[in-house]
C-alpha positions as CSV (number, residue, x, y, z in Angstrom):
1,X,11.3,28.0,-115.0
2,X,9.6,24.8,-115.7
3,X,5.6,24.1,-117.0
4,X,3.9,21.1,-117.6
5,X,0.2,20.3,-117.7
6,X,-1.0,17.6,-114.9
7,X,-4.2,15.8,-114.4
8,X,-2.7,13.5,-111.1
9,X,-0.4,13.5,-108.2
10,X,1.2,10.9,-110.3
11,X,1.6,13.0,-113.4
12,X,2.9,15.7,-110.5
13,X,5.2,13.1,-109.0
14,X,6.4,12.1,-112.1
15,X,7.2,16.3,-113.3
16,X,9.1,16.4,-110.3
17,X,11.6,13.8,-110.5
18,X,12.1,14.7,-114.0
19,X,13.4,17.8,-113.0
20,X,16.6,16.0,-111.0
21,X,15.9,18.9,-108.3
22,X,18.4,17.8,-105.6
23,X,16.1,17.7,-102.5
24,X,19.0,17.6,-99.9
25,X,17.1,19.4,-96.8
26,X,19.4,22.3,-97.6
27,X,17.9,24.4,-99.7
28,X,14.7,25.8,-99.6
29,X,12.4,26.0,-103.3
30,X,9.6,27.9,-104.4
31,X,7.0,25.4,-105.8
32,X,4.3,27.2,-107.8
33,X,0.5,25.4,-108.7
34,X,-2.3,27.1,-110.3
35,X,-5.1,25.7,-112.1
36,X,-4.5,25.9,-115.6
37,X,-7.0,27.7,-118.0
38,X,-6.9,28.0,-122.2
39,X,-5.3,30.6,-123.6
40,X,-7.8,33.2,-125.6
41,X,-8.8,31.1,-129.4
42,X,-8.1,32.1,-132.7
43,X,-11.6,32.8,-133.0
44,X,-11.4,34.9,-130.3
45,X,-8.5,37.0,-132.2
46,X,-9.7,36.9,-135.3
47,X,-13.3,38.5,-133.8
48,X,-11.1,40.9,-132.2
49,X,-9.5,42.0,-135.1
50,X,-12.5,42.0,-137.3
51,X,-14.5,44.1,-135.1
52,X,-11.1,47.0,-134.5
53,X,-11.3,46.9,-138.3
54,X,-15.3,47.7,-138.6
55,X,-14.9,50.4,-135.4
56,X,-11.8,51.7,-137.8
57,X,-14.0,51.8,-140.8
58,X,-17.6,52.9,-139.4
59,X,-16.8,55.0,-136.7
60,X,-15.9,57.7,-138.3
61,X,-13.4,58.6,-135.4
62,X,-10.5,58.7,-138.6
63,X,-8.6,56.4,-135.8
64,X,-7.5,53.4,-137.2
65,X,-7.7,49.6,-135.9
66,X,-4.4,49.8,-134.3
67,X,-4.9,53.1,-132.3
68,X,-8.5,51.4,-131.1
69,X,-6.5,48.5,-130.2
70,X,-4.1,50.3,-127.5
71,X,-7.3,52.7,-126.5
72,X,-8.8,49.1,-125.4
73,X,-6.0,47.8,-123.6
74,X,-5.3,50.9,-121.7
75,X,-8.9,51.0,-121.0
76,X,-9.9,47.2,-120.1
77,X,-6.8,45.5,-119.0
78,X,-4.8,45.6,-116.2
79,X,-1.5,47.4,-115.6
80,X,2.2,46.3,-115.4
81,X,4.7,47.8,-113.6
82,X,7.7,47.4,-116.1
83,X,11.7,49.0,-115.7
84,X,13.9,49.1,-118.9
85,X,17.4,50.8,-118.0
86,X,16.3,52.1,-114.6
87,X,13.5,54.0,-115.9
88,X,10.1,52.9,-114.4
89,X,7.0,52.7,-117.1
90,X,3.6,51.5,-117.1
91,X,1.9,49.2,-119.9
92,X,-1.3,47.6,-120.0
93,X,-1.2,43.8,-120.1
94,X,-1.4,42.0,-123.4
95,X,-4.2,40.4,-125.3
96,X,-1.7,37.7,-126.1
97,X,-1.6,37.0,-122.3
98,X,-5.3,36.4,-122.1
99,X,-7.1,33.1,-121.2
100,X,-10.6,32.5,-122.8
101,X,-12.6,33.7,-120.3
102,X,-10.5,36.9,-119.9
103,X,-10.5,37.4,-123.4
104,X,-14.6,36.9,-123.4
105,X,-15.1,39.3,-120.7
106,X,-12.2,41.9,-123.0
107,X,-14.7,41.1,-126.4
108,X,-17.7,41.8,-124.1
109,X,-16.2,45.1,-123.2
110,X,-15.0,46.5,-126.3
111,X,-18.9,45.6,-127.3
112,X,-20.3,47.4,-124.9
113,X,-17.9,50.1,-126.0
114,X,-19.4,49.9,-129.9
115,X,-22.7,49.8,-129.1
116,X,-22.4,52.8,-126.8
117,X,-21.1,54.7,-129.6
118,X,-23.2,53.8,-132.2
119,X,-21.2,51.2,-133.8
120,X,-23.1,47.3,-134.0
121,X,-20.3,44.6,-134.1
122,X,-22.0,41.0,-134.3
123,X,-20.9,38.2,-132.5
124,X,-20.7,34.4,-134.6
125,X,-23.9,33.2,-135.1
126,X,-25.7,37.0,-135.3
127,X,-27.7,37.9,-138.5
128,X,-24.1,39.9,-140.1
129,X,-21.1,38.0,-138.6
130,X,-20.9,36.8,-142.1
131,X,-20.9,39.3,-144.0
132,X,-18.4,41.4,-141.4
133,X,-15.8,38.7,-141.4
134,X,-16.1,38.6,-145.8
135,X,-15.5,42.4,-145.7
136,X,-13.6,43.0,-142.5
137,X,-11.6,39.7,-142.1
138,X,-9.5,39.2,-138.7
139,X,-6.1,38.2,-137.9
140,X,-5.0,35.1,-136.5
């Protein structure tokens, strides 16, 4: 498969006949164009990953980041039909997969999630973002 980023139908024009796709009337093609969104930001990981770490620590659930992690994605993401040797198994979509606006609504979730159980996790900018990323971290 082949992705490239275009702003024209020139840019488009020009994708195409780098391709050398022999358009002999023949063969039929499957042409696919979606508008292209950013995938989720560091910052939007490294929030992530802070705020598993303080639900880890001050939950007192004795789960650990991890474990919160998959409880999250089974809980907030969509589904994926997946086969590995002929056996048929669901997974939840990956964070990795997630574009920035996906990812914000995911972060507003898992919030939600905290705060309903008692457990404050700040965003950047609130009064003890500071202090959680000096003592919790994140992961790029």
């Amino acid at each position: 498969m082949h992705s490239e980023l275009v702003r024209s139908y020139k840019e488009l024009s020009a994708f195409l006949m780098k391709l050398e796709i022999p358009f002999d009337g023949k063969t039929a093609w499957h042409v696919s164009v979606k508008k292209y969104a950013r995938p989720r930001s560091n910052n939007q990981n490294r929030l992530y990953w802070s705020w598993l770490r303080v639900l880890a620590a001050e939950s007192e659930s004795g789960h650990t980041e991890e474990e919160f992690h998959a409880y999250f994605k089974m809980r907030f993401l969509a589904l994926k039909e997946c086969e590995v040797f002929g056996q048929q198994f669901v997974t939840p979509v990956s964070t990795t997969g997630l574009n920035t606006a996906e990812m914000t609504e995911y972060l507003n979730k898992v919030h939600l999630f905290a705060a309903e159980n008692g457990v404050s996790l700040p965003y950047p900018g609130d009064q003890y973002y500071d202090e959680m990323i000096a003592k919790y971290g994140g992961r790029e």
